[in-house]
Backbone bond lengths (Angstrom), bond angles and torsions (degrees), N, CA, C in turn:
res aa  C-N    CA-C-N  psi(-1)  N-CA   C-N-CA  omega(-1)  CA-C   N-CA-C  phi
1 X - - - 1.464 - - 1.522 110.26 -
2 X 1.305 134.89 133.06 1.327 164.15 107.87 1.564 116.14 6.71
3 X 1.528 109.47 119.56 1.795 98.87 175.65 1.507 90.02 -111.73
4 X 1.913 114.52 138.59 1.303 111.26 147.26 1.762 120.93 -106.86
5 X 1.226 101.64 119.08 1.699 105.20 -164.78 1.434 109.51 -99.96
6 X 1.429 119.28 163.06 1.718 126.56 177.49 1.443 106.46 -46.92
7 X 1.663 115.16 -50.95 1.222 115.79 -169.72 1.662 103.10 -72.79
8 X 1.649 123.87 -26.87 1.521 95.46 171.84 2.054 120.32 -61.45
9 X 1.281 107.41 -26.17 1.117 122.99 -161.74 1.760 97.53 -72.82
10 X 1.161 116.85 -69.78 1.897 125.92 176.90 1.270 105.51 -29.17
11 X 1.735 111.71 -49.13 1.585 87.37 -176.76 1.435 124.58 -102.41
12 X 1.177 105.09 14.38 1.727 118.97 -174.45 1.912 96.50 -86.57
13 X 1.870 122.61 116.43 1.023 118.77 133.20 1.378 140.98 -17.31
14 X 1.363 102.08 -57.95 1.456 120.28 -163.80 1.440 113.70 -66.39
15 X 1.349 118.54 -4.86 1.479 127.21 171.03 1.600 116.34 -62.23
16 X 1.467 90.62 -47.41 1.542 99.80 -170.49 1.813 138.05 -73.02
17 X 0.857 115.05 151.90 1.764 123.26 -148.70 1.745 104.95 38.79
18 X 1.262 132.92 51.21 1.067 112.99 154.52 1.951 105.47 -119.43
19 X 1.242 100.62 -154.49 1.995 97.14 -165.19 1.653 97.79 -154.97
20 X 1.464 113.67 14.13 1.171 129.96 168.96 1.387 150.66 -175.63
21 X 1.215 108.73 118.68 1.574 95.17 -138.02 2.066 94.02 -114.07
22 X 1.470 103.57 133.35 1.292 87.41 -152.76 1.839 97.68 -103.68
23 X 1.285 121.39 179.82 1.539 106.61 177.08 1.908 93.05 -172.86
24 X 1.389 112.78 139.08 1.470 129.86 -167.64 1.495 93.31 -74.03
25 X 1.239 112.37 153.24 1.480 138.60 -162.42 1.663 110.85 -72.33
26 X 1.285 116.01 -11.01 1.764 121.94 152.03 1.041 136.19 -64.97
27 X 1.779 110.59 -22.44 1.332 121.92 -165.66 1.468 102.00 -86.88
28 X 1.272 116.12 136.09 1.403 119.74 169.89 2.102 104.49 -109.48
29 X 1.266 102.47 119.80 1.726 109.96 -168.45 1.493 85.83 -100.40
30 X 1.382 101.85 134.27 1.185 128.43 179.76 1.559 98.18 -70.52
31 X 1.727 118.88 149.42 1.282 130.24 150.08 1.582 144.86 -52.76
32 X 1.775 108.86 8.12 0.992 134.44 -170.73 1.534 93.78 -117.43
33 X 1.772 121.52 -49.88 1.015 106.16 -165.29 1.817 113.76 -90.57
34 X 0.989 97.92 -1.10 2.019 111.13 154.61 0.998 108.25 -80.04
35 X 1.428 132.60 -20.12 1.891 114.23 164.26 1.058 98.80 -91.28
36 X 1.366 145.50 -23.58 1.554 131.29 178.89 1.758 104.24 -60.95
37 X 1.171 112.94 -60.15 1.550 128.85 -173.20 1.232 100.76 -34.55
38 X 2.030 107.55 -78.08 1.356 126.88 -178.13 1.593 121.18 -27.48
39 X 1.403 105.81 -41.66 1.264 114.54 -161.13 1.890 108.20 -78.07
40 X 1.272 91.55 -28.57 1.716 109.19 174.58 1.498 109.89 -82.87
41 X 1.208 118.57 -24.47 1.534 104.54 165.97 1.748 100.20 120.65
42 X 1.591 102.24 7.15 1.770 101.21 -163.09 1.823 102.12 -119.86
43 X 1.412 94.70 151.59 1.847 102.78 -165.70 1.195 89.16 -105.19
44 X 1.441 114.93 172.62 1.453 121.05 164.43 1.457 115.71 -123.81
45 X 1.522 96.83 138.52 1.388 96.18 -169.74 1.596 126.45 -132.33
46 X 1.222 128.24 116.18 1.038 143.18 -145.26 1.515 102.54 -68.99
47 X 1.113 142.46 135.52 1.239 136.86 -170.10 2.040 99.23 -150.20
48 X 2.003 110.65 113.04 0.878 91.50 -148.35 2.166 76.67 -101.83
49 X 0.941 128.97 44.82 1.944 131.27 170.75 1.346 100.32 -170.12
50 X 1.322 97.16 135.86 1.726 95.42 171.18 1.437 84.59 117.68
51 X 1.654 79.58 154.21 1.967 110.64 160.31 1.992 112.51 -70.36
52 X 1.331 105.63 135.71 1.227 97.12 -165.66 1.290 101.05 -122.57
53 X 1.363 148.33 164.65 1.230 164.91 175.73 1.431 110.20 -44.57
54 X 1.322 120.16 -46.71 1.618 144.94 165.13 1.193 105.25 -60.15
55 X 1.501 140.95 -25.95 1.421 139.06 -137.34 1.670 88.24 -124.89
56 X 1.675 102.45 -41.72 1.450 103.63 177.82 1.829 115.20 -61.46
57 X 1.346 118.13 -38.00 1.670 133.00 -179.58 1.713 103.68 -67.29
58 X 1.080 105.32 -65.91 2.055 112.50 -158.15 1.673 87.42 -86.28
59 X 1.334 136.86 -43.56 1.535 110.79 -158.11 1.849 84.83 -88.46
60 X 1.029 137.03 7.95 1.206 99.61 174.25 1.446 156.12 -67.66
61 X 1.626 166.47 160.59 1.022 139.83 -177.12 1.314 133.09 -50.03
62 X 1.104 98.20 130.05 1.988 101.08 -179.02 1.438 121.22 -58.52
63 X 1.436 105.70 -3.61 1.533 104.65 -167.38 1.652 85.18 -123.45
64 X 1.975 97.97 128.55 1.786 120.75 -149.57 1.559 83.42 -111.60
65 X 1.255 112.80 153.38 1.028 120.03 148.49 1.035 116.52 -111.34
66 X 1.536 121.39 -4.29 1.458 117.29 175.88 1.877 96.68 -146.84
67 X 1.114 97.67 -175.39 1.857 115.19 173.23 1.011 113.12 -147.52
68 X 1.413 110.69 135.96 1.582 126.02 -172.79 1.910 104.60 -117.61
69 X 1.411 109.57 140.82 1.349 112.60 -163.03 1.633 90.06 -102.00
70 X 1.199 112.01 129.26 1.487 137.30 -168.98 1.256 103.48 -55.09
71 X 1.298 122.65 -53.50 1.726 111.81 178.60 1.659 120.61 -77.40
72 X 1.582 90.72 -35.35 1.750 78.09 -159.89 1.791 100.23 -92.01
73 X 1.509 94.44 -20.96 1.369 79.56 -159.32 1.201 134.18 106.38
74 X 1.484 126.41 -9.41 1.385 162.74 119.12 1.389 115.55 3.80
75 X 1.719 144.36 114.61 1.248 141.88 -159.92 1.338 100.34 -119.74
76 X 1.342 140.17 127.08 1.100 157.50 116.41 1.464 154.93 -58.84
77 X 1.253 109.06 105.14 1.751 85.15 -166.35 1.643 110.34 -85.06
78 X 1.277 132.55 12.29 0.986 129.65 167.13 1.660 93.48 -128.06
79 X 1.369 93.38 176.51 1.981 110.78 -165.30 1.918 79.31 -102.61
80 X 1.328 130.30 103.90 1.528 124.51 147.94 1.719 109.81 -33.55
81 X 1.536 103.33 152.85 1.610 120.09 -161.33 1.932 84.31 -68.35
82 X 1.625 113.46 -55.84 1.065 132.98 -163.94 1.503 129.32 -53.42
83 X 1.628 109.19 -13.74 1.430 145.68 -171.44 1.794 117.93 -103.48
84 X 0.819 104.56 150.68 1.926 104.60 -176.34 1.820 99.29 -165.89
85 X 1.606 73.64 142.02 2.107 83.83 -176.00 1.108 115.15 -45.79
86 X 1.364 122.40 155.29 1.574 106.83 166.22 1.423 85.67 -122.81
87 X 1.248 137.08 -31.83 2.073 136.65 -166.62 1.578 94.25 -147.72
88 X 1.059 114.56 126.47 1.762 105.35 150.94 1.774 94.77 53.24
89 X 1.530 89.86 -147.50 1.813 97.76 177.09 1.243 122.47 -90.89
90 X 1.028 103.33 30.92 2.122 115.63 166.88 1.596 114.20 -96.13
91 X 1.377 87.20 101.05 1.889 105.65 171.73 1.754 109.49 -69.09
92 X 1.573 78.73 156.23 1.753 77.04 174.30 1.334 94.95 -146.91
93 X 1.575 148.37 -178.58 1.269 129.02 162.80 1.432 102.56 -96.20
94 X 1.451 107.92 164.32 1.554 136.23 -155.84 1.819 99.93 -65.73
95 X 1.391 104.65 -27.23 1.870 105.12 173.45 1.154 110.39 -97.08
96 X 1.721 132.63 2.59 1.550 112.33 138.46 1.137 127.54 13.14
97 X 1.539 142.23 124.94 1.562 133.44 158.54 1.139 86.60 -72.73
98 X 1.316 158.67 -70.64 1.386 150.69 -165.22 1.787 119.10 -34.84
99 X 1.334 126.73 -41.05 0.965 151.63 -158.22 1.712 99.21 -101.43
100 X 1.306 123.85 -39.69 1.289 135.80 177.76 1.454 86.98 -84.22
101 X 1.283 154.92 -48.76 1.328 138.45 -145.31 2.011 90.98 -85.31
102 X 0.984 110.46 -25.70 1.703 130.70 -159.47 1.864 97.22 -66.11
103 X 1.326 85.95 -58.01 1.973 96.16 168.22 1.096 111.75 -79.27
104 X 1.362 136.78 3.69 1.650 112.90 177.25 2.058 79.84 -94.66
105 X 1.222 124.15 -26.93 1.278 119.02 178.58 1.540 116.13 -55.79
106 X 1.060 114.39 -39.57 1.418 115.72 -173.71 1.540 110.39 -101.52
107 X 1.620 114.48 -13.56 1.400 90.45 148.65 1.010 136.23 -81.83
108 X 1.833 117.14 -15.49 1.234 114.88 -175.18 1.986 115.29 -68.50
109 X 1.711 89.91 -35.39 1.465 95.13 161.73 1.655 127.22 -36.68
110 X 1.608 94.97 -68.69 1.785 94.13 163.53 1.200 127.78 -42.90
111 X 1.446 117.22 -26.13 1.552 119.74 -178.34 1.306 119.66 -84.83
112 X 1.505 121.62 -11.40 1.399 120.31 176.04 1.759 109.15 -104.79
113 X 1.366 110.57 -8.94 1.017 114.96 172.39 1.871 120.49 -73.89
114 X 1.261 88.63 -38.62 1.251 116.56 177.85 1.818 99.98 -63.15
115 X 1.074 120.04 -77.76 1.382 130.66 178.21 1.848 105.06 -39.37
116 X 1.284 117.57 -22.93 1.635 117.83 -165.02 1.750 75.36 -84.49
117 X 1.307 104.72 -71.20 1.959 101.15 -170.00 1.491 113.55 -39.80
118 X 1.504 141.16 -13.37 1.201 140.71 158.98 1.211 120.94 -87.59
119 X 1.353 147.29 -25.09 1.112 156.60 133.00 1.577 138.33 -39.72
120 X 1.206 98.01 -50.24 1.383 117.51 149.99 1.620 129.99 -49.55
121 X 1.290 105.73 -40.45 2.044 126.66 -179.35 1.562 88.33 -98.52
122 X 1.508 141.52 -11.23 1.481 108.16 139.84 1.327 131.33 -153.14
123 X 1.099 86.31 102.68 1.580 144.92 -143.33 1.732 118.17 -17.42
124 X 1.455 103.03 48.77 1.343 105.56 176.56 1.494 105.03 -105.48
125 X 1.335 105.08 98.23 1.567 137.28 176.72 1.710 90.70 -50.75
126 X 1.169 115.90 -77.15 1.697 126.87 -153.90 1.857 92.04 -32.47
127 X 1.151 115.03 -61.72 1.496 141.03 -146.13 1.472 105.57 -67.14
128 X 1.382 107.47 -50.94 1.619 121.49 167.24 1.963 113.55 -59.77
129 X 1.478 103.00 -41.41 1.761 99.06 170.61 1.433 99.76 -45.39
130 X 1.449 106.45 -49.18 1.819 100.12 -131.52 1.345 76.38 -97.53
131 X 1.174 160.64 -0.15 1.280 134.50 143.46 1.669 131.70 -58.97
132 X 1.655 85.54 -31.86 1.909 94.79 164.35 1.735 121.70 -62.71
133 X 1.614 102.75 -13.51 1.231 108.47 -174.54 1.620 105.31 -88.42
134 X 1.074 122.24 -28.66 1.357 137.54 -174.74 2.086 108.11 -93.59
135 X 1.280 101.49 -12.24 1.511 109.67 159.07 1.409 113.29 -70.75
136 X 1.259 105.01 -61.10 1.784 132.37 -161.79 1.916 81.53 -63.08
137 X 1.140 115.71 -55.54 1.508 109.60 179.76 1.730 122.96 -35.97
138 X 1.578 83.74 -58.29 1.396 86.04 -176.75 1.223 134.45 -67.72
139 X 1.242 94.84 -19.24 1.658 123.61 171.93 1.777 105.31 -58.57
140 X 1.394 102.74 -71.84 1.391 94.84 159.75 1.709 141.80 -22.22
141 X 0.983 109.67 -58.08 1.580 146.51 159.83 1.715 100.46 -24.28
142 X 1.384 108.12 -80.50 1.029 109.52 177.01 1.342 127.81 -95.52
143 X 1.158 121.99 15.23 1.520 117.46 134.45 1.513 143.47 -74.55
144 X 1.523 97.47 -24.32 1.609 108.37 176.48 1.371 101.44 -77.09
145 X 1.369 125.80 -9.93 1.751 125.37 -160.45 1.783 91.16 -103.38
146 X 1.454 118.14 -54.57 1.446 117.97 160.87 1.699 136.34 -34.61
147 X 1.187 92.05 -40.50 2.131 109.29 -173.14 1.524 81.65 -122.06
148 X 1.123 147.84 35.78 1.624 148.23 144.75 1.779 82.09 35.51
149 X 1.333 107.78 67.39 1.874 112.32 170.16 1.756 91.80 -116.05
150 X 1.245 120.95 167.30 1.337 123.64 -171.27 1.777 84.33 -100.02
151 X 1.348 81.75 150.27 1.801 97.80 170.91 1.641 115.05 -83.98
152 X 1.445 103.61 122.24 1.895 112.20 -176.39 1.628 83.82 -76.08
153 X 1.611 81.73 161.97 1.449 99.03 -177.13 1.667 99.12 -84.83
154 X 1.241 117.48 160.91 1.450 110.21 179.46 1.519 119.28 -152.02
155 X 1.124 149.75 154.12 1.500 138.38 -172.70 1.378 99.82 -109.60
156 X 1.525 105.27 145.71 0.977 133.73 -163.96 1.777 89.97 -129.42
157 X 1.678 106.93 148.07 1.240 123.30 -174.49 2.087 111.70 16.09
158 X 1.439 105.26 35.34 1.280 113.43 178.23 1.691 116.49 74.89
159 X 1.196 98.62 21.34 1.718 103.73 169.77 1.555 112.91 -122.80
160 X 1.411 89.91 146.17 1.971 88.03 168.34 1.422 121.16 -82.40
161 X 1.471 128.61 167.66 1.267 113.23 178.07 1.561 114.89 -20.29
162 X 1.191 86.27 -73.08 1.446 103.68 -153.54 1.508 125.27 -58.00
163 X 1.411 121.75 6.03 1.289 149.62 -162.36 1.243 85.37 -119.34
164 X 1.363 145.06 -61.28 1.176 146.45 166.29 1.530 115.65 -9.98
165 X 1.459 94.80 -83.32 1.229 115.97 -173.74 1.687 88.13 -54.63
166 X 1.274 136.82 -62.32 1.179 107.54 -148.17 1.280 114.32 -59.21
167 X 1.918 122.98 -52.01 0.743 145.04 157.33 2.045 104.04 12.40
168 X 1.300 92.39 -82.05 1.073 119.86 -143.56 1.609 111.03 -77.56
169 X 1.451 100.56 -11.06 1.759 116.51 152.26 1.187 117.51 -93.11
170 X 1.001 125.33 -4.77 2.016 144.30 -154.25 2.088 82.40 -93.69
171 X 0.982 94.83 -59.69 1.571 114.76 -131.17 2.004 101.82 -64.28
172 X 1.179 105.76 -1.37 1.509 118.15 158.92 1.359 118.00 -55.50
173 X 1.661 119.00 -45.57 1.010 128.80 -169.21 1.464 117.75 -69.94
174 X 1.133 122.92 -20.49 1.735 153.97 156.93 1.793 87.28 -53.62
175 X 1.155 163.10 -9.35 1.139 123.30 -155.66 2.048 84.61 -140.17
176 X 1.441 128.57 174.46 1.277 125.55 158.41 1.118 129.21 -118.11
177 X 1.015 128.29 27.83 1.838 121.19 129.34 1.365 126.15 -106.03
178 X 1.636 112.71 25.20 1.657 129.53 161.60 1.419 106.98 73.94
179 X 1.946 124.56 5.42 1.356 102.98 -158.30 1.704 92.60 -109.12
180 X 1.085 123.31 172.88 1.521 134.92 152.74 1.693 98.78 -64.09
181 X 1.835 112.01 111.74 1.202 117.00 -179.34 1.785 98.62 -57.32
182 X 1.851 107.06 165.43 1.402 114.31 -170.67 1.544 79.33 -133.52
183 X 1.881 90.04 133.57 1.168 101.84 176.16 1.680 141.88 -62.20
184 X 1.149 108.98 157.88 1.785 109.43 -168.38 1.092 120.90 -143.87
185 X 1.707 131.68 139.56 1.291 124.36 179.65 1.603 96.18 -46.53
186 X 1.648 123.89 -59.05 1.146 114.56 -149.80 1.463 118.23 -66.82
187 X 1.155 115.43 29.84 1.691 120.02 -170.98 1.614 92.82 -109.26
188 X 1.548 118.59 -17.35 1.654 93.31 177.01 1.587 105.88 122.78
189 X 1.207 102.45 144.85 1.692 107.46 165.19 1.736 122.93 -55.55
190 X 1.323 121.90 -26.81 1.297 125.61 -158.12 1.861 88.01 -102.82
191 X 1.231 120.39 -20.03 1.169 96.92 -159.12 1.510 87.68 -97.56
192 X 1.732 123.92 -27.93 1.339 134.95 166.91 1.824 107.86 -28.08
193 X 1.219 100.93 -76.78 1.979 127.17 -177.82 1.486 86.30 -51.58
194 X 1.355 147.77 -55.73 1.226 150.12 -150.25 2.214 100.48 -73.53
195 X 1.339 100.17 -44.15 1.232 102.10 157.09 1.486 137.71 -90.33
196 X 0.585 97.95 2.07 1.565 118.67 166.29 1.723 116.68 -85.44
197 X 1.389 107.58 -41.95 0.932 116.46 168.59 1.419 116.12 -63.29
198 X 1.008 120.24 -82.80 1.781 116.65 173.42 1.327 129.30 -22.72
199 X 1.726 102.95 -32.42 1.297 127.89 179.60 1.701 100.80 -59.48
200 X 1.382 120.94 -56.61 1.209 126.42 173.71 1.061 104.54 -65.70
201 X 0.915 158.64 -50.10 1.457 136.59 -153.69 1.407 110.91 -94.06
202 X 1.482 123.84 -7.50 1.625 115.60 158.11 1.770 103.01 -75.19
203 X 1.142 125.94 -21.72 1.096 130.14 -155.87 1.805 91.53 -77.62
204 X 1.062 107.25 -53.28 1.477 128.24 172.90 1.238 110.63 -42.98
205 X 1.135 136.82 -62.05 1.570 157.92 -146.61 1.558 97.16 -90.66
206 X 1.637 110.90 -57.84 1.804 113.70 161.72 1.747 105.13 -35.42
207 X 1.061 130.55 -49.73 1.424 136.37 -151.88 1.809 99.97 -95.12
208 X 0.821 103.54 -64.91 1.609 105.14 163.38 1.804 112.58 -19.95
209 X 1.575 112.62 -94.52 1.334 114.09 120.24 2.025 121.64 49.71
210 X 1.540 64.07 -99.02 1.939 78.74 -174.42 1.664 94.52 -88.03
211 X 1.059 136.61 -33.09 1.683 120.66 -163.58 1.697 104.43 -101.01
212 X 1.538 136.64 -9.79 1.724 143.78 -173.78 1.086 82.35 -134.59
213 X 1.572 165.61 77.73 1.490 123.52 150.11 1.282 117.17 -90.05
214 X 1.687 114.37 37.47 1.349 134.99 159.58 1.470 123.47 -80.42
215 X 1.024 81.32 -26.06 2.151 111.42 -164.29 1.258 104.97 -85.44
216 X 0.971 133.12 43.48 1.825 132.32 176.96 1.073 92.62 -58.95
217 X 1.122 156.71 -29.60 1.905 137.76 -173.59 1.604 89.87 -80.12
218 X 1.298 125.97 -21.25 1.705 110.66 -157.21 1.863 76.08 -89.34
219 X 1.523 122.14 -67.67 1.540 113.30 173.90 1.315 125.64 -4.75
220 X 1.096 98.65 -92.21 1.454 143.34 161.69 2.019 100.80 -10.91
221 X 0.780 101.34 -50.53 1.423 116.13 -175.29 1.817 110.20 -67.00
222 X 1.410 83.70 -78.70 1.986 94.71 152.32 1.153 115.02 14.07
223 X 1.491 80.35 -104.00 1.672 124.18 169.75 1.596 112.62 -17.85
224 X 1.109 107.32 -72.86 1.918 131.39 166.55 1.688 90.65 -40.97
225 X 0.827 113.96 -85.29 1.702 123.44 -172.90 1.372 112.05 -32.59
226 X 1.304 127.41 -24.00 1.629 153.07 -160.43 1.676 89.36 -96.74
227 X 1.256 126.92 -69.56 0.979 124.93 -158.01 1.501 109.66 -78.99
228 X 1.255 116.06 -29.44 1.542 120.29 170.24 1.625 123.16 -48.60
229 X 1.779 103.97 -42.01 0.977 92.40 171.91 1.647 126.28 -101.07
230 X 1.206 96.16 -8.20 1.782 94.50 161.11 1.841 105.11 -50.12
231 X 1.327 108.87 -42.55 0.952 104.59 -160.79 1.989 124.48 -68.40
232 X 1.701 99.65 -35.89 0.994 105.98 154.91 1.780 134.88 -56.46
233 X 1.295 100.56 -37.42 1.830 125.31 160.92 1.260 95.35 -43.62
234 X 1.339 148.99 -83.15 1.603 142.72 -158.96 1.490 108.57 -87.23
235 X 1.144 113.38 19.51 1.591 106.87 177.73 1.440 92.06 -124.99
236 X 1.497 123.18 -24.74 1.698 105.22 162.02 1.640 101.30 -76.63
237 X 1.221 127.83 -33.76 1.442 107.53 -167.69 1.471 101.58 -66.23
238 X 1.489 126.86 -57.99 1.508 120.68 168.61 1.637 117.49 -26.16
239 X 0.860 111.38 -50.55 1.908 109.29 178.84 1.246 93.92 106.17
240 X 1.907 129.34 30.40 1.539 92.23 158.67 1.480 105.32 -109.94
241 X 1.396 128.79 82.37 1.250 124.89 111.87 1.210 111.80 -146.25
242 X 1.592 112.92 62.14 1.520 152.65 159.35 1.381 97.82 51.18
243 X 1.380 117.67 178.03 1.641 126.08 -152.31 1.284 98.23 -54.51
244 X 1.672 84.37 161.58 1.739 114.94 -156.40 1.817 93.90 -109.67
């Protein structure tokens, strides 16, 4: 399924002087962008064959002859230095929370990549997979936020969300003084990058947050992603995927 959001609507032309705006039976239109419509005087209308109003905005050609600035609405025939895509030919400027949330994505990417090249040099195979699984995740992540597609639910180290989360409050009880261990140089480089990691990805999820807080599946995900790797964090300190 398909998201249509306020911000696809603000910078789309094609809204204006019409009284109906039509969209194929995948698209799920956000509750923001039915008060944008509503408020203009336009219904939405489900159209299940045919080219649709929605189909005319997102499938269009990648090659612009012009650029339209996401809020105001503003036409350009060149892309300003100061400006960066946010969809198609909708600019946004470069301090976007959207655009800032976009790079905490791809650094966090670098950061698990980074953590696989330390894991990998000693030699805990298991740890390096399941970090590729939590790559491929994130990857996900920010593609459903890119093509405004809703995020599928997905398992992580063979749990569903919600196992996650429990998991990952559970997993105190594994240790004997009942607490969530607190991190330490003397725990090691892998378990260092391993906190570090988590570190980013609340950082991520904060930003998410403040720039989608429409996107609870993109949240929502985060969150999951947060607890995954706590979870890996006390399962290297435990020693099961044997010395560090």
């Amino acid at each position: 399924m398909r998201i249509l959001t306020e911000e696809d609507l603000r910078s789309s032309f094609s809204v204006d002087g019409i009284k109906k705006y039509t969209v194929p039976p995948d698209v799920f239109v956000t509750p923001a962008a039915r008060d944008y419509l509503a408020a203009r005087g336009i219904a939405v209308s489900v159209v299940n064959e045919g080219k649709t109003d929605y189909d005319s905005v997102r499938g269009a050609s990648q090659t612009y002859t012009f650029f339209v600035d996401a809020k105001t609405g503003r036409r350009y025939s060149e892309k300003p230095e100061e400006m960066t895509h946010l969809y198609g030919n909708r600019l946004v400027p470069k301090t976007s929370p959207i655009i800032d949330m976009r790079g905490k994505l791809d650094l966090l990417q670098s950061e698990i990549i980074t953590a696989q090249v330390t894991s990998e040099r000693c030699g805990l195979g298991i740890l390096t997979s399941q970090l590729g699984e939590v790559l491929l995740f994130t990857r996900d992540i920010l593609a459903a936020e890119v093509l405004s597609m809703p995020m599928e639910e997905k398992k992580l180290l063979s749990m569903t969300s919600d196992e996650l989360r429990k998991v990952s409050h559970d997993i105190k009880n594994r240790f004997v003084n009942k607490m969530h261990p607190l991190p330490e140089y003397t725990m090691g480089e892998m378990a260092a990058q391993l906190n570090r990691l988590r570190a980013v990805v609340r950082q991520t999820e904060l930003s998410a947050a403040s720039a989608v807080p429409e996107r609870r599946d993109i949240i929502k995900a985060l969150n999951r992603l947060s607890s995954c790797i706590h979870i890996l964090f006390c399962r290297l300190i435990l020693g099961d995927y044997g010395d560090r």
